[in-house]
N, C-alpha and C positions, 0 to 999 in steps of 0.2 A: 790361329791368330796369335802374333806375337807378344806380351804384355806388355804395355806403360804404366806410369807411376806418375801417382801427383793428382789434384783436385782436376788440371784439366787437360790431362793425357798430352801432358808436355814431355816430358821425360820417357824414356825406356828404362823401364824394370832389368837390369843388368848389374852384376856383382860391381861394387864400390870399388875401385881402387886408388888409391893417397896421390894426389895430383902432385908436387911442390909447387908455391908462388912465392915473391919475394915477400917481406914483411912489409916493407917500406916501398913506396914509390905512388907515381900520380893514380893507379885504379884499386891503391890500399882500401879494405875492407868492400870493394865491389864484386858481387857475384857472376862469372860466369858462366855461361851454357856455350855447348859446340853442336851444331847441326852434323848428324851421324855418314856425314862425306869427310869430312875431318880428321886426322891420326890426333890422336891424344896417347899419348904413351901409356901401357899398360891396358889401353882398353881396344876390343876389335871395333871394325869399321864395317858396318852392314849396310849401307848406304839403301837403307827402306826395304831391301829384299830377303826373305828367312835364308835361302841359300846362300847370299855372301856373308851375309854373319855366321851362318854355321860354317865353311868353310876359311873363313880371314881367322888371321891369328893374331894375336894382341900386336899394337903399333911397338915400336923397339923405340922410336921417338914422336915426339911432338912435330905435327905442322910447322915449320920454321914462323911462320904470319900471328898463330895462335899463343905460341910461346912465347910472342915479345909481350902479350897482353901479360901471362901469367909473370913475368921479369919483372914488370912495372904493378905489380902486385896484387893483381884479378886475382877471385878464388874461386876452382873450378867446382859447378854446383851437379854439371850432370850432361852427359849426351841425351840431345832432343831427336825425334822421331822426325824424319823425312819423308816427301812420296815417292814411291817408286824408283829408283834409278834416278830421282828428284826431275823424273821427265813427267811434272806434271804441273795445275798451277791453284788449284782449289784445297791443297791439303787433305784429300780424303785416301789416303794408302789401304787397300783393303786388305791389306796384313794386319792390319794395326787396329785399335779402338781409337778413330777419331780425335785428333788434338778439338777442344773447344776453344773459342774464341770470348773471350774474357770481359769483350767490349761489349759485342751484341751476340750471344750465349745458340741465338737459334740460327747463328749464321756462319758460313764455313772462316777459316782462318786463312785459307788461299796455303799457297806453297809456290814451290816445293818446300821452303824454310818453314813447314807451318811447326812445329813444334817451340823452335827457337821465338817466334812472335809469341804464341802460346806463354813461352816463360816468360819475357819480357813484359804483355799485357796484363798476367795475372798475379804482377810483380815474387815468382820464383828466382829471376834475373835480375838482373840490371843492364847487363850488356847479354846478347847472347849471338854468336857468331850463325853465320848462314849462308847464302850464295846465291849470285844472279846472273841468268844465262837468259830468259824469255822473262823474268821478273818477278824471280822466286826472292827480292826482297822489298822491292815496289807496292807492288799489291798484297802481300799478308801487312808490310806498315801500313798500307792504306786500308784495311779492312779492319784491323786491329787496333787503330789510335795511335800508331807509332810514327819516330821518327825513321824514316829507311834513304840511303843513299846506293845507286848502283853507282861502281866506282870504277872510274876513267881504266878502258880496258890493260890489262897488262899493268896497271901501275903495284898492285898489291901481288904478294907471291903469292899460289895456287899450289905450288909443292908443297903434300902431302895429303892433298885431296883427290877426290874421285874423279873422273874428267866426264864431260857430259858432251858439249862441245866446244874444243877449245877455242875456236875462234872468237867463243861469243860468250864464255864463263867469264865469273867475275868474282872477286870476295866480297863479302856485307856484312853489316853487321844490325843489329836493332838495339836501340835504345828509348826511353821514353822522355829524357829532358837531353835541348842540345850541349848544354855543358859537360855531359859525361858523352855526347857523340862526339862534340869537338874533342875531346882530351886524347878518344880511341883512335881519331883519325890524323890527328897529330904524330902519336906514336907512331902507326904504320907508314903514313904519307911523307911527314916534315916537311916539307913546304912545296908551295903547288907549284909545277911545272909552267902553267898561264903565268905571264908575266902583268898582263893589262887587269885595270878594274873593271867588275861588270855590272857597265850603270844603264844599259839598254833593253828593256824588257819589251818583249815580242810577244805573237800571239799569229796561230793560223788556226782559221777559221775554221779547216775540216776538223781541226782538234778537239775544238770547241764542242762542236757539233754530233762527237762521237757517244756523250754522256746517254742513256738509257729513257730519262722520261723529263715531262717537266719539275717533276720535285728536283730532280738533279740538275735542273740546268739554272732552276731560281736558287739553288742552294751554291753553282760552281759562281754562279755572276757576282754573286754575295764573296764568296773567296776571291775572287778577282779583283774584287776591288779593294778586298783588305792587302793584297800582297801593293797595287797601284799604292794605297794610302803609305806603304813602307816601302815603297822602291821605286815609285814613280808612275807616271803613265805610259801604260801599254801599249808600242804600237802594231797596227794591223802588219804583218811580213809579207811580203811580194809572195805569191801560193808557188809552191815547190812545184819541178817537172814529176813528180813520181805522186800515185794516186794511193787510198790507203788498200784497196785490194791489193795492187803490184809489193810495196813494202812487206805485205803482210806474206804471200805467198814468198817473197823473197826470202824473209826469215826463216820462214816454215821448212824449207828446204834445203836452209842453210844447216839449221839447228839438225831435223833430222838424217840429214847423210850424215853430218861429224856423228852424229850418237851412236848410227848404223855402224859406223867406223870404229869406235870407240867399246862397243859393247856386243857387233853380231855375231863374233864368234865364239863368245860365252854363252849369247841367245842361243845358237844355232845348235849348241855342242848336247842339248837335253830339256827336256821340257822345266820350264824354270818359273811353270806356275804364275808368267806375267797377267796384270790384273788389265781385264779387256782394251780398257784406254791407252792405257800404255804400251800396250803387245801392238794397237791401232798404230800410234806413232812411231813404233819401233821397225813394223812393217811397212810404212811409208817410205820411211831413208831408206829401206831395203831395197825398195822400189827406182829411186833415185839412181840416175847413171852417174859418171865422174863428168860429162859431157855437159852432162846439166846444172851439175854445183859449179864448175868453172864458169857458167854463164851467168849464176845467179851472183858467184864473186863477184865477177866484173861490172854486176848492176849493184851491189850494196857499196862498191868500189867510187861510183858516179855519184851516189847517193851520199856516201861520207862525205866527196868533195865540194859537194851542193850545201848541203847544210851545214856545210864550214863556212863559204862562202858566206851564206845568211846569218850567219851569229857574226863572224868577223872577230875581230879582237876584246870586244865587251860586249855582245849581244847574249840574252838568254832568252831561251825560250820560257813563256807559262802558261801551264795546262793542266788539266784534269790527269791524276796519274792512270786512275782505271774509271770504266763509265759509271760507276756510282759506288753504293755502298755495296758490303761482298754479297753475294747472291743465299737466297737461302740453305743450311743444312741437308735438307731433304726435297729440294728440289731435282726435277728428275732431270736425266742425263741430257735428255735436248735443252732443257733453259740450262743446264752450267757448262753446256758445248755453244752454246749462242752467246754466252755469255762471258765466256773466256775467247772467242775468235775474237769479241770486239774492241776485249782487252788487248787483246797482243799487237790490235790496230793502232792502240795508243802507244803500248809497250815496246814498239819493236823501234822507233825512233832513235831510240839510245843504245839499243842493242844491236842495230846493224852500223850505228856512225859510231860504236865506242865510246861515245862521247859518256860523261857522268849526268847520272840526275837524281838529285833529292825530292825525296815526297815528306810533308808534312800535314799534322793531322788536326788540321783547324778547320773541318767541315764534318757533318752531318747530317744522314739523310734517312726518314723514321727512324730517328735513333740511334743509328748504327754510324760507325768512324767511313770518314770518306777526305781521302786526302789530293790535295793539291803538289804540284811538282812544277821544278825548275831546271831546266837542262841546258847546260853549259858547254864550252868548246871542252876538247880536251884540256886535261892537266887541271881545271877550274876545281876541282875538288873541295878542297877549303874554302873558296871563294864563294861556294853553291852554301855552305855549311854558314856564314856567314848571313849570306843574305838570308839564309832561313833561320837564323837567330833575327832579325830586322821584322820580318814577318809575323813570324810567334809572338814578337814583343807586343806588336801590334794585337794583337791578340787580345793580347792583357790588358793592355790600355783599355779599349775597347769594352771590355769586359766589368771594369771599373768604375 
């Protein structure tokens, strides 16, 4: 098992070496972590598996995306621990001892980003960078107490990271107050491509209805109304041609042929020790013909066009990010397989239209962080960051 460092096995136990930041600049005296897909110069890149760490050799440079943080004056605290080839979505890497989740301690931290949430929740971080391809930043902020944005595909560079699938990768980041997520996404973004304001909040009812039990559904209506009370009233959206089984096999097929493309003939080339689930997924895209990912294009193709359509120029969607709070640590492999297929039901809406969506962490469910989310047209980036300062504020009010 490979070793971690730190109260809640955020970090990898790996030799230090001197990062430079600037001294001065807007993320002056902020800490940051980098999820281990990342080149950080001077340090290798294991990307969750013992054999790509033993085999990579230290980065010669920084991820272009990473470095503009360290310019504007982050200081780098530490590579965090990822799942698997980050083809996973619970956090639990069986190389590794478990990242804990800092919010609700007997509950997974989700992933792939789980280490990176891990710093940020148990404030090791402040900012700490990660990645969303099936909702490896979505769901550990949502399970975590964080704020998490997947961001409008393609808009942030991905040079010098690991590729997973690229049609469907994304950069992220996690923070815990939106002033320091506004300022990170400022930097990378500078101003959003959407040119309209988005004052139309939507709502589809199979979304709705994806949540787990009635605790979660009295606790989503309860967030619903607070995000209504900051942004207006919701209305119901004309129900889409595509059902949430078709979306979800769509993704499933899309994600695993790139991955199969992207990694089978490292798989293929020796036994690489992959941990059951993931060798499961990685054998699926194996499975896949070219025949059948060009059909499945063509359907997440109809699908983007569709729920362009439905947002329009200021529409956003609001929804539950994942069906509840994260699922238990030790629960067995069928509840966090039941568990994660119905997330990705939710999940996969932004990740096959591209589109952006923030999740924020103004709900809970026994206890544990359960976040709400807003999904935008493309380019909305900022706009989404925005309205969920509106939101949160409400929050507070509320609170007072």
């Amino acid at each position: 098992m490979t070793e971690t460092t730190g109260p809640f096995n955020a970090f990898l136990d790996v030799p230090q070496v001197p990062v430079p930041n600037a001294e001065n600049g807007p993320l002056a005296g902020l800490r940051l972590a980098v999820k281990d897909i990342y080149d950080v110069a001077g340090y290798t890149t294991g990307c969750g598996n013992p054999q790509k760490a033993a085999s990579a050799r230290p980065a010669s440079k920084t991820a272009p995306s990473i470095q503009v943080l360290f310019d504007a004056g982050a200081r780098f605290v530490g590579k965090t621990q990822t799942d698997e080839l980050a083809f996973s979505l619970m956090g639990q890497n069986a190389h590794y001892s478990y990242p804990v989740n800092p919010a609700a301690p007997d509950r997974v931290t989700g992933g792939s980003s789980s280490g990176s949430a891990a710093a940020v929740a148990g404030k090791l971080a402040d900012i700490a960078i990660g990645s969303d391809t099936g909702g490896s930043i979505r769901a550990p902020a949502s399970f975590c107490g964080l704020i998490g944005l997947r961001t409008t595909h393609g808009l942030i560079s991905l040079d010098g990271a690991m590729k997973l699938a690229p049609s469907l990768d994304t950069f992220g980041w996690f923070a815990r107050d939106i002033d320091t997520y506004g300022t990170v996404a400022t930097l990378l973004i500078g101003k959003d491509a959407h040119p309209r304001t988005l004052d139309r909040p939507l709502a589809l009812d199979w979304l709705d209805q994806l949540v787990t039990g009635p605790a979660e559904a009295a606790e989503y209506k309860r967030m619903r109304g607070q995000a209504e009370n900051a942004l207006g009233p919701i209305a119901d959206a004309a129900p889409l041609s595509f059902d949430a089984d078709e979306l979800y096999w769509c993704f499933r097929k899309i994600q695993s042929y790139e991955a199969w493309q992207q990694h089978g003939g490292w798989i293929s080339s020796g036994d690489r020790g992959l941990a059951p689930g993931v060798k499961d997924r990685f054998d699926f895209g194996a499975s896949i013909d070219a025949a059948t990912y060009q059909a499945e294009i063509a359907r997440r193709d109809s699908f983007r066009k569709e729920l362009g359509r439905l947002l329009g120029d200021n529409g956003f969607l609001v929804m539950p990010t994942v069906p509840g709070a994260a699922p238990l640590a030790n629960g067995s492999h069928e509840e966090l397989q039941a568990y994660r297929e119905r997330a990705l039901m939710l999940l996969c809406l932004s990740g096959l239209s591209g589109f952006p969506q923030i999740t924020l962490p103004i709900g809970k469910v026994d206890g544990a962080p359960f976040g709400l989310s807003l999904l935008g047209p493309a380019g909305s980036d900022l706009a989404l960051i925005e309205l969920g300062r509106k939101v949160l504020k409400q929050k507070i009010l509320r609170s007072t």
